[in-house]
N, C-alpha and C positions, 0 to 999 in steps of 0.2 A: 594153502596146501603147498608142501616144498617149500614153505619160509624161511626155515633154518635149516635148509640140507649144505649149506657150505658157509655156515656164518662166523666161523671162527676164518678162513681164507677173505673173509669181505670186511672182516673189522683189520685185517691185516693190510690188505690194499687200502682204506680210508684214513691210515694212519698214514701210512707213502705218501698218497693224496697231501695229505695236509705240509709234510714236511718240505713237498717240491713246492706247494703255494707260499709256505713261507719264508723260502730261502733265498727271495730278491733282497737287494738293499735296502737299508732303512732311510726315509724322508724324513728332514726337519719340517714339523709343523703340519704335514697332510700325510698320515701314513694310513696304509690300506691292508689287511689281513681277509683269511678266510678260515673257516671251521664248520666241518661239518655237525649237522644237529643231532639233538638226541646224544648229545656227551655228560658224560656222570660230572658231577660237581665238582670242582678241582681241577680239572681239566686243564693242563697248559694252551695258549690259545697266543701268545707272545711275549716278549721280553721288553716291556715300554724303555723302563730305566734305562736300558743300554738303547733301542734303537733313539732314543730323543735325547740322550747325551748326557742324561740327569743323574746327579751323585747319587746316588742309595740310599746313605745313610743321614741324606736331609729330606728324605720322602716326606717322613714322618713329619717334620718341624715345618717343612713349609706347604703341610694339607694339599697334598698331594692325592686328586681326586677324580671321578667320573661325574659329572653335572648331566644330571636325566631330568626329564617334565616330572613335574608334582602326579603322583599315582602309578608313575608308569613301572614298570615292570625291571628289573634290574638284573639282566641275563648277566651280565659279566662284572668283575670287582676286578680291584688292583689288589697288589700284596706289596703292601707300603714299609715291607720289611729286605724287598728282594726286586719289585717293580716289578715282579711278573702278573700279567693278565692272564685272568682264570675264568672259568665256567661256572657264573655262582649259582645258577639255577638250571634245569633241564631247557634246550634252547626244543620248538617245536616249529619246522620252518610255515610249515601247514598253519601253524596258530600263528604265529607273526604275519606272516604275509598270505594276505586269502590270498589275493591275484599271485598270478601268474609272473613269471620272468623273472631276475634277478631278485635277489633278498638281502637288503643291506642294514644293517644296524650301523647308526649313527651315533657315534661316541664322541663327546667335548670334555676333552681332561682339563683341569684347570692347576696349575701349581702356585703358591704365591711366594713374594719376596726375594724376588720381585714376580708382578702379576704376570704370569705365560699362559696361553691359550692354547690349545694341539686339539684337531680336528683327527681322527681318526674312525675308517669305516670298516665293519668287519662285514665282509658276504658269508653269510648259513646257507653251505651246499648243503645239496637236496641228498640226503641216501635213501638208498628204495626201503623204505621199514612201513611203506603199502603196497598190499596189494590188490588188485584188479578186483571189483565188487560190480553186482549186479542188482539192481533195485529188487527183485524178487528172483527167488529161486527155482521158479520153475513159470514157464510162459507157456500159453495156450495159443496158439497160434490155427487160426482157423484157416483150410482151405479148399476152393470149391475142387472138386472132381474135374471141372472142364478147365483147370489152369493149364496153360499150355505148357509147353515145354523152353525152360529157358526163361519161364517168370520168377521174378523179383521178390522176393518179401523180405523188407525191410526189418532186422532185429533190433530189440532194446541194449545199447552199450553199456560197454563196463564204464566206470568210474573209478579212477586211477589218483589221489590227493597228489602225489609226487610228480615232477616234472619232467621235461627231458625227457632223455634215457628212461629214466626210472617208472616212466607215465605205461598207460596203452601201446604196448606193440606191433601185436598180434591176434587173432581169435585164430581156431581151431573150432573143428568138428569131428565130431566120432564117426567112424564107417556105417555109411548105413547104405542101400541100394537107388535113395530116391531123391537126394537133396546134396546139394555140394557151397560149399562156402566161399565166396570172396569176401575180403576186406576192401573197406574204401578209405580212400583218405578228403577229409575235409579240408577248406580252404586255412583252416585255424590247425594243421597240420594233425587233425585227432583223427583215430580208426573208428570206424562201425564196419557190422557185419552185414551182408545179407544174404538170404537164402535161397539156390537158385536150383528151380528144379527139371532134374536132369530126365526123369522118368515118370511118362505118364498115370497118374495116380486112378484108383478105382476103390470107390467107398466099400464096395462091395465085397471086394477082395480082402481090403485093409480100411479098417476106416481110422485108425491114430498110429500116428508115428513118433516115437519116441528118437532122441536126439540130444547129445551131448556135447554145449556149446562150453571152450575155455576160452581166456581171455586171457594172455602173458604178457609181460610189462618186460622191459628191455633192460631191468638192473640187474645189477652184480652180487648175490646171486634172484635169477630170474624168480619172480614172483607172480602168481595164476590167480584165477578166478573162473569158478564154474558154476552152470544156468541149466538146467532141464528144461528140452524144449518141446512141449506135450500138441503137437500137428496130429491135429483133427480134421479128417476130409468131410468138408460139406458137400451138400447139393449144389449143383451149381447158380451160380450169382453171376452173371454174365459181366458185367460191367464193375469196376470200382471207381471213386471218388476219384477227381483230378484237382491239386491247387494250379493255380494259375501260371506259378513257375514256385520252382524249390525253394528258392530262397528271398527273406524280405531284408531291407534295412528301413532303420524310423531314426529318426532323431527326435531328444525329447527332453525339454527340461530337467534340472534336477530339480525343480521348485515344484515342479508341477503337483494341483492338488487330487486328491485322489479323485476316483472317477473318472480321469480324462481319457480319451479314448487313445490306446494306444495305435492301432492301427485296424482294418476290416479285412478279417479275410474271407476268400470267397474259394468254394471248391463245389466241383460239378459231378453229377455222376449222370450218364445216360440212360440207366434204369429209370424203369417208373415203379409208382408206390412206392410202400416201403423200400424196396431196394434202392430206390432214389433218394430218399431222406435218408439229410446228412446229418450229424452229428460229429461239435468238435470238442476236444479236451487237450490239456497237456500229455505230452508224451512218458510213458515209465518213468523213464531217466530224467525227468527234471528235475532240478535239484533244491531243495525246501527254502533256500532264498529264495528264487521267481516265484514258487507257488506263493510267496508272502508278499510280494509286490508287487504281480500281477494276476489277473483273473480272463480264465473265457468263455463268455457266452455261449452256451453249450448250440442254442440254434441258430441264430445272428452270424456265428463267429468274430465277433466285436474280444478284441481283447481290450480289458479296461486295468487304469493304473487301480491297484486296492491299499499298496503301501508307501511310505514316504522312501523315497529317491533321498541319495547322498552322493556325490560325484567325486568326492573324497574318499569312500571304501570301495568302490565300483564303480568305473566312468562305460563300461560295456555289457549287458546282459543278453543271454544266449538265450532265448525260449524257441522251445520243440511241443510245436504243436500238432495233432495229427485229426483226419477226418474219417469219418466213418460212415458209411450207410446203413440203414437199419433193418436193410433185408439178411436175411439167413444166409449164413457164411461171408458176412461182413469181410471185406478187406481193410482194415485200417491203412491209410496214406499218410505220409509226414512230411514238413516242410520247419524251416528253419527262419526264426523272426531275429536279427539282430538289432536289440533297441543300445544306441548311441547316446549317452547323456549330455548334455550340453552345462557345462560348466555353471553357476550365475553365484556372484558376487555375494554368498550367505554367511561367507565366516568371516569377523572381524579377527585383526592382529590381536597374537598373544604375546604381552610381555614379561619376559622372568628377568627377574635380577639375577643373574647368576653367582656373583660374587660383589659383594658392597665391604670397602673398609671405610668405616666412620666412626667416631669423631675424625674431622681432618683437623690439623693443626693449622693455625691461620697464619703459620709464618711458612706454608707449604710451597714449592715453587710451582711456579706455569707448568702445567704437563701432569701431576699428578694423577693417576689413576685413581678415581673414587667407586670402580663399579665397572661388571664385565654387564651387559644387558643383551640378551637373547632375545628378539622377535619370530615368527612364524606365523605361518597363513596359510591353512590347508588348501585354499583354491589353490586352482593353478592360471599360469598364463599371467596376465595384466593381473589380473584378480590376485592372487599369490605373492606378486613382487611388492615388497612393503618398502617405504622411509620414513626412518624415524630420526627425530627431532627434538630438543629440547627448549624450555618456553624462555621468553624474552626476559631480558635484563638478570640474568643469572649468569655470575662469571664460571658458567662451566660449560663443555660443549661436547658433543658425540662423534668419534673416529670410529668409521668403521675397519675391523681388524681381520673375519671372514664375513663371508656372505651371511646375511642378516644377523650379523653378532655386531658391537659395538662397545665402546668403550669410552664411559663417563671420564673425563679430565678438567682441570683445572683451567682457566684460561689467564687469570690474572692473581694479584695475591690478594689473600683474605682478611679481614679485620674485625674480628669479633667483636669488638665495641663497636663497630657500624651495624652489622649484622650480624649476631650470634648464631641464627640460623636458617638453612635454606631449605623450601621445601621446591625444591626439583622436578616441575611437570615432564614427562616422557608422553611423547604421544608419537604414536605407530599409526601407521596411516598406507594405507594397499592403492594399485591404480586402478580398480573396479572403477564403475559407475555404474550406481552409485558407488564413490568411496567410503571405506568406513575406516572406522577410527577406534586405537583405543590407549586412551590416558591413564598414563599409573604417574601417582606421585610416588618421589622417594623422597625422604627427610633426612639430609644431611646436618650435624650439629658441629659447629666451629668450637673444636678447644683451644683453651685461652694460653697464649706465650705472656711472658713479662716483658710485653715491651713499654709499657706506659710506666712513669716515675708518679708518685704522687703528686698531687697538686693541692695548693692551701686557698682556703676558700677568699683568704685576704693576701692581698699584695705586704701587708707587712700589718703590726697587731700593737695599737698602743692600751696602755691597760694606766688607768690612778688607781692609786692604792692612799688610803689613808693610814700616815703615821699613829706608831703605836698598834698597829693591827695586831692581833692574836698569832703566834706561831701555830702553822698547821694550816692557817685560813687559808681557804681559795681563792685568789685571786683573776684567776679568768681560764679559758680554755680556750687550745685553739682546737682548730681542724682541719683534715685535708681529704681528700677525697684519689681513689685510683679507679680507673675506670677499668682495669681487671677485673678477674673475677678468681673467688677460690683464697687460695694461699699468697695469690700474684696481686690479690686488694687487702691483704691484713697488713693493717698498717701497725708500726711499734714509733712513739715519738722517746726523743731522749733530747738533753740539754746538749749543744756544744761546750767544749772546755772553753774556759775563760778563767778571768781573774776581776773583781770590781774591786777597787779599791784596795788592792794585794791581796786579797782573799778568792779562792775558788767561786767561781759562778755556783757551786751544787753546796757551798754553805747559805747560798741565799734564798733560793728558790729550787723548785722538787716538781718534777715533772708526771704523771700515771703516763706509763708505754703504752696502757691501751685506749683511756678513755680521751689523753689530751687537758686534763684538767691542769693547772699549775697551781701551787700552793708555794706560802712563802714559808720560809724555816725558820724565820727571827722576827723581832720585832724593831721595824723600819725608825727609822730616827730623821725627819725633814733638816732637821741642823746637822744631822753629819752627810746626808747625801741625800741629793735631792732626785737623782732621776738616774737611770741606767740600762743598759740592754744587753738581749741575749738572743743566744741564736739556738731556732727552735728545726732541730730533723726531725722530716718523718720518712720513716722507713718500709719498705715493703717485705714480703717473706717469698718474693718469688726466687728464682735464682737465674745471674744472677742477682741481687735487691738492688734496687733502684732505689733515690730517693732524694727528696728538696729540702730546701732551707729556709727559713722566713725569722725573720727579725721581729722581737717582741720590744716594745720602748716599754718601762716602766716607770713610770712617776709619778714619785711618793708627793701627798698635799696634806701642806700643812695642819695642825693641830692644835689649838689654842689651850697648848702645854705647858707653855714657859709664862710665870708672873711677871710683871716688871721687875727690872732692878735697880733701883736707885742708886745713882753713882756721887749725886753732890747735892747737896750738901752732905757730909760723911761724918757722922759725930765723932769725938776724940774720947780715947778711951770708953769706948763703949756709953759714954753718956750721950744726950741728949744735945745737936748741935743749937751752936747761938753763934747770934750777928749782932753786932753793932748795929742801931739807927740813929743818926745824930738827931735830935728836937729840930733842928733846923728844916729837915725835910722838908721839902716842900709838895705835892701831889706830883705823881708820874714817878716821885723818888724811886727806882732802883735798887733794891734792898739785894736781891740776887735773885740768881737762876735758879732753876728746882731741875735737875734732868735726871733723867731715868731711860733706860735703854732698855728692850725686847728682843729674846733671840728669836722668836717666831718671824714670820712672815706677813705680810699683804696687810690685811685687816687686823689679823692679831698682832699686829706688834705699831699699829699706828696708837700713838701715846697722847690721851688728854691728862689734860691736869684739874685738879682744882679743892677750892679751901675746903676742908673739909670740920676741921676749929676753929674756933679763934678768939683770943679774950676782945676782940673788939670787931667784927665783922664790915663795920665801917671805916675801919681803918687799912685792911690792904686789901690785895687782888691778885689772883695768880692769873697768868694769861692761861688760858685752854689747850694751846697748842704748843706755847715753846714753855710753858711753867716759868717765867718771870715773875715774881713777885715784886710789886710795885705799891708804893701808897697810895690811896687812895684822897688821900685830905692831910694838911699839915695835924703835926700834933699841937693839942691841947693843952692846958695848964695840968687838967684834970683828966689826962689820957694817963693810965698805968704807966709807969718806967719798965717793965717787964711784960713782953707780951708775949702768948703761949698759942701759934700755931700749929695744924697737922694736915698737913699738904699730901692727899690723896692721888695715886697717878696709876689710869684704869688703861688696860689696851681695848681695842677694837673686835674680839673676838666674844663669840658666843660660848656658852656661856663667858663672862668677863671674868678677867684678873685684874687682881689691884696691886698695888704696894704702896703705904704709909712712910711718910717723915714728920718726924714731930721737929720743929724750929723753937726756939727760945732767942727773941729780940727782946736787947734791950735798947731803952730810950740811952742817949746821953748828950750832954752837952758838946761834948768835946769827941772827935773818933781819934785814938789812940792806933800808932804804928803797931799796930798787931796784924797779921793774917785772920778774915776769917773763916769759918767751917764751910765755905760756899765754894774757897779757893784751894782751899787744902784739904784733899782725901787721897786714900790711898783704895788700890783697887781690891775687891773682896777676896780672901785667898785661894775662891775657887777659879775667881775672872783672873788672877793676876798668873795662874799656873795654866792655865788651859789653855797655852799656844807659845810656844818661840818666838812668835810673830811681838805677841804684846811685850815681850822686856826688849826687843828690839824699837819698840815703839817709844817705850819710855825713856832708855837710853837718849833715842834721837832729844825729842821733845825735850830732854833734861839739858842738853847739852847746846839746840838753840834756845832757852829760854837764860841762861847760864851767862851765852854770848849777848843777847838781848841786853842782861842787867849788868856787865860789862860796860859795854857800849856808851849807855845813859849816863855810869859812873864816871867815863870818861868824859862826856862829854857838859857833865853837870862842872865838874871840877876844870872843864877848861872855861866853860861859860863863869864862872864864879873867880876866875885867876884875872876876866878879862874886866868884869866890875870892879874889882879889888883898883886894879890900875887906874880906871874913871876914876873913881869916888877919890883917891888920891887929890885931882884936882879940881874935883867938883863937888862941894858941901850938897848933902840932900835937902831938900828944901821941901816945904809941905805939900806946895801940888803935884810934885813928882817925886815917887817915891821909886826905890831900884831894891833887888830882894839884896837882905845882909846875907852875903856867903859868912861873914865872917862870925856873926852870932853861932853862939856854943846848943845845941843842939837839945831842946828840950821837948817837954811833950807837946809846948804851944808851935814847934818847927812846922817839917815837911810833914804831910799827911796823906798814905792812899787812898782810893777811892774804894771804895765796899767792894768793887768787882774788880780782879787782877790784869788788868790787859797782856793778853798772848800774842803775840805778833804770829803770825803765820813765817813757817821756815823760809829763810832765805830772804827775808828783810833786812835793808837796815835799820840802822838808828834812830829814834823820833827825833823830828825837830822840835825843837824849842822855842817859842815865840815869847817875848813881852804882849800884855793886853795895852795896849794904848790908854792913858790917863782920862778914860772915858768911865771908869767906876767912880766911885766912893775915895773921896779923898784920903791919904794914909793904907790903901791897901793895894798890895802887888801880885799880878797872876801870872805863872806860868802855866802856859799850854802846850801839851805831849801831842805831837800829831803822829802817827806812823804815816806811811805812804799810802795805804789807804783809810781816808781820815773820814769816809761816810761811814765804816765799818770799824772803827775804830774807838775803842772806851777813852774819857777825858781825868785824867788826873790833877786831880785840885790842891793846890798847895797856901797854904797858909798863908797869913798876909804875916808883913816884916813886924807890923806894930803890933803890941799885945792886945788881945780884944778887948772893945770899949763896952763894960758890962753894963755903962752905963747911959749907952743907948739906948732909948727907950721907941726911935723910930723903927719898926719892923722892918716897914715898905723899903726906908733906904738899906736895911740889914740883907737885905732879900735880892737890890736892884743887882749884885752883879751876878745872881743863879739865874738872872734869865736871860743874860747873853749868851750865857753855855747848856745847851739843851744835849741829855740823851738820849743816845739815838734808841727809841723802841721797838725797830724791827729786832725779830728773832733771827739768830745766825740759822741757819739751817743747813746740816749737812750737805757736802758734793756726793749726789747719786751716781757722778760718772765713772765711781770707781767704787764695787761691794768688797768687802774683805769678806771671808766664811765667817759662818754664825758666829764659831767660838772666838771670834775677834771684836766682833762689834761692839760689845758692852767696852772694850777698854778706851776705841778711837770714839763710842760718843760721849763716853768720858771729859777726854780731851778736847771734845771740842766747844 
């Protein structure tokens, strides 16, 4: 009644209101506003952006927000276009706040990038938009005839949701002749009325009085409430109920389980009988919370707990209880129970994440912000005040930033290949006793930097490869491994630049970028190169790429590719070579050398020998190892004069190569100054081109063997100038004979030996010795020693007299071949010095 008689003048003064509440200065970090309730949607309510300092138009980009509890109700929004705070929904201070006293909405803005926090509280003033209500609208109110004058009767209050000002101010009464109104005020600062009567009543006369109770509330504009109050005069009831005193307090758990006794009241009445029987209940005006959690034994007066206690929506409740006697014209009594809840330790901490940025990067420094974390605890007292904590050996730690907010950070730096990732115990923890507890994980995951280069599973890769391999072939793979992860462990390998042998490293070998495999691109050759290396990157794709290097040796192994090549004996024009063997021979004879030379290696190029024909098999012998052909047994009357061997010469390699010389010895009497095919070849014309080296070789060798046969000539023709002079005065005489220099030079003269002696470069001249007249009477020997003469071939020279064909004794024919023995060791190349493949054939030619 009179609700809106000036409501247009009272939305005018609550806008005033608001604009004088909001024209203090603005705080960084704790700002505080007010608004009143019941405002339409849209509502301006403050200007965030400007009072916290914040651009406008990075609202939007750095999520620029109000962080509320999960379900809760979202009275007010930002306007992330302008930062003005609005009224997103209708505020109802009555529905927010049941209790009493200020009404504060707690606002935590969050903005990121960087993480800021703003604690902001808005108070919802109360406007009077209730008014004053009465649990029923019309009360019967019983009274005896003999009430005196100046008695009390207590009325049922209005009920007023609004506070303050705005709450109960006043009652009123309507004019009537027999009852008058005071109002009282309670300790809890609220009105009731009661009824006090001024003139003696008479049933007789009048027996119901009619009466009209308001109830006005002190806001702007004033708001009423009105109660018919139907006073019936009884018979008199002499006496009414008394409680013990008006008012009770309890204290009482809020755990407490239902049934407990809250408290016993006790009220008296002096009548007897019925008029004496009490009876109690709750008062009109209780309000439908107590009746829901508490109950009262209507005879006992026992009030008992019937619902659960929360000390969290209500730590005080107000019951009005009243007692009644059960004689005619009852006077109800009333008295006032304040039950006290005592706080107990029932709600554990709640944690919200308010804000998480994860992935972190693990190259993030100390201090990083991972996480805003919100705790709360509806108890209050010890109970309510929470620390929280995060769990051991995790390099992250909790700042607190306001009162129970915190902020997850970094403590040290991270490593994603140690730990990839963290799960984050939080535990919130209150100072009840008991304490409780409550653990949230959060799972933080570490993204990966490029900071690891590859690594190769080998310190360095040697790889054989058999010559002649296939082009294309694989050859080996390497690998490396990055302990990244993503694009920061794709590894790409690739060859370094080089040159082998003046050619590009990437004509020889071919790398795959992703697999590592190596393949070779030609077909390797052990005689031109025997081994080489390369340098192998591998790469990563992070940025920016990192990446190692590792050394691969490759070395090519031999191949039992190349045949022998026979170098000597060398037939002459293309026929069939032959040697001289004088009939004289005698066993071990010396006929020549067989050599043959291998470009392979190791086992494939160690060279046997052996007879492979022969028109007489009993007659010679190749040695195995150095191919000497030697006799075996003098010849026979009836040994062939032509003998037809074919001198086999196999390497050491699997399967085997060979190569054939066919020989053609002839017998004869006499060895004529001829060269044989054993001393004279020339080199093949692929051995004789295949190196600068070899005609520099021949050159040399032509040029000491040259000096060599120089030398002898000199020094034969001095030795023979100095005979010439003797023999002058000394006749030769039979037992000593001296060589004729001067005899004319026929085929029975000088004669070489089957095999050419070579002196090795840088010798001199052989000496020449007489044999002392210890042979065969009439025959004279010269002996060629070079310097060194264990290694040195003997050249046999004819004797001065013409042979005596008509000797018939052999033995003494024989006696002076066996003071001169040759030597049977094989000459065997110097190892201390290889020439490259494509040279060997020509130097063991030569030797």
């Amino acid at each position: 009644m009179g609700a809106g008689a000036g409501s247009g003048r009272g939305q005018l003064f609550l806008r005033s209101l608001l604009f004088l509440l909001l024209a203090g200065p603005p705080a960084r970090g704790q700002l505080r506003y007010a608004v009143p309730e019941e405002l339409e949607h849209g509502a301006f309510v403050a200007n965030l952006g400007e009072d916290l300092g914040l651009d406008v138009s990075t609202l939007s980009a750095r999520r620029f927000r109000i962080v509320s509890r999960a379900g809760a109700r979202q009275h007010l929004e930002v306007n992330l276009e302008n930062g003005i705070l609005f009224v997103n929904e209708r505020i109802d201070r009555e529905e927010v706040c049941e209790a009493g006293g200020t009404c504060l909405l707690h606002l935590q803005l969050l903005v990121e990038s960087p993480l800021e926090l703003y604690r902001v509280e808005v108070e919802v003033l109360d406007i009077n938009d209730h008014a004053p209500t009465f649990p029923w609208q019309e009360y019967v109110l019983e009274v005896a005839e003999s009430a005196v004058l100046g008695a009390r009767f207590p009325l049922e209050s209005a009920q007023d949701p609004d506070v303050g000002a705005n709450s109960v101010h006043t009652y009123r009464l309507s004019p009537n002749g027999f009852f008058s109104l005071e109002v009282q005020t309670r300790s809890d600062a609220s009105k009731f009325a009661e009824l006090v009567l001024e003139r003696a009543l008479d049933r007789e006369q009048q027996r119901v009085h009619r009466v009209l109770l308001t109830a006005l509330d002190g806001g702007v504009p004033e708001r009423s409430g009105t109660a018919h109050i139907l006073v019936t005069v009884l018979d008199a009831n002499d006496n009414v109920p008394a409680f013990d005193q008006p008012s009770y307090g309890v204290s009482l758990p809020e755990d407490a389980p239902a049934g407990t006794l809250v408290i016993q009241l006790n009220a008296t009445d002096l009548d007897e009988g019925p008029n004496g029987e009490i009876e109690y209940s709750f008062s009109g005006h209780a309000p439908p919370r107590v009746r829901e959690l508490f109950h009262v034994e209507p005879r006992s007066g026992q009030v008992l707990l019937k619902g659960r206690l929360d000390y969290e929506r209500a730590s005080l409740h107000e019951l009005y209880v009243q007692a009644k006697d059960r004689g005619p014209s009852a006077v109800a009594v009333h008295c006032r129970v304040l039950v006290h809840l005592l706080d107990v330790n029932d709600n554990a901490p709640e944690v919200t994440l308010t804000s998480v940025s994860t992935p972190v990067l693990e190259d993030a420094p100390p201090g990083t912000v991972i996480a805003v974390i919100s705790v709360q605890d509806r108890d209050s007292g010890d109970n309510g005040r929470v620390s929280c904590e995060v769990g051991p050996n995790v390099p992250f730690e909790l700042r607190s930033s306001f009162r129970n907010y915190y902020t997850l950070v970094t403590t040290q730096a991270l490593d994603r290949e140690v730990v990839p990732e963290y799960n984050v115990s939080i535990t919130a923890r209150d100072m009840g006793s008991p304490a409780l507890l409550t653990r949230s994980t959060l799972t933080i995951p570490v993204s990966d930097v490029n900071d690891n280069a590859p690594r190769f599973l080998q310190p360095s890769y040697s790889v054989y490869v058999m010559e002649n391999n296939a082009p294309g072939a694989s050859i080996c793979s390497v690998s490396a491994l990055d302990p990244d992860c993503q694009q920061n462990a794709y590894l790409s390998y690739s060859i370094a630049d080089g040159h082998i042998h003046g050619m590009p490293v990437g004509t020889y070998v071919s790398i795959n970028s992703d697999s590592g495999h190596m393949y070779a691109l030609r077909s390797l050759d052990y005689e031109q190169i025997r081994s080489f290396q390369i340098q192998v990157q591998a790469q990563d794709a992070g940025f920016p790429p990192l990446s190692a290097n590792v050394t691969v040796h490759i070395f090519v192994l031999d191949q039992n590719d190349n045949a022998p090549v026979i170098v000597s004996p060398m037939p002459r024009n293309g026929s069939v070579a032959t040697e001289l063997v004088p009939r004289s021979a005698r066993p071990g004879y010396l006929v020549g050398t067989v050599s043959a030379v291998d470009a392979d290696a190791g086992l494939n190029s160690r060279l046997s020998y052996q007879l492979l024909q022969a028109t007489d098999f009993t007659l010679f012998s190749v040695a195995p190892d150095t191919g000497e052909l030697r006799t075996l047994r003098s010849f026979l009357e009836q040994d062939a004069s032509r003998q037809q061997l074919v001198v086999q010469v196999r390497d050491g390699g699997q399967p085997a190569l060979s190569a054939t010389v066919s020989l053609l010895l002839s017998v004869v009497e006499t060895m004529p100054q001829t060269l044989s095919d054993f001393s004279e070849f020339s080199l093949p014309p692929e051995v004789s081109s295949s190196s600068p080296l070899t005609l520099y070789l021949l050159v040399s060798l032509g040029s000491i063997s040259f000096t060599f046969l120089l030398a002898i000539l000199i020094l034969t023709a001095i030795r023979c100038r100095g005979e010439r002079r003797s023999r002058q005065g000394d006749s030769c005489s039979p037992p000593r004979c001296h060589c004729c220099p001067g005899s004319r030079p026929s085929s029975d003269g000088l004669k070489t030996s089957n095999l050419t002696a070579q002196p090795p470069a840088g010798t001199t001249a052989a000496t020449c010795l007489d044999v002392p007249a210890g042979g065969p009477p009439g025959y004279c020997y010269k002996v060629c020693l070079g310097p060194e003469s264990a290694q040195s071939d003997f050249m046999f020279l004819k004797p001065c007299s013409p042979p005596r064909n008509n000797e018939k004794d052999p033995g003494k024919r024989s006696q002076p071949e066996q003071h001169l023995q040759v030597s049977k060791e094989a000459k065997q190349p110097n190892t201390d010095w290889l020439p490259p493949s494509t040279q060997r054939p020509a130097l063991k030619r030569y030797r």
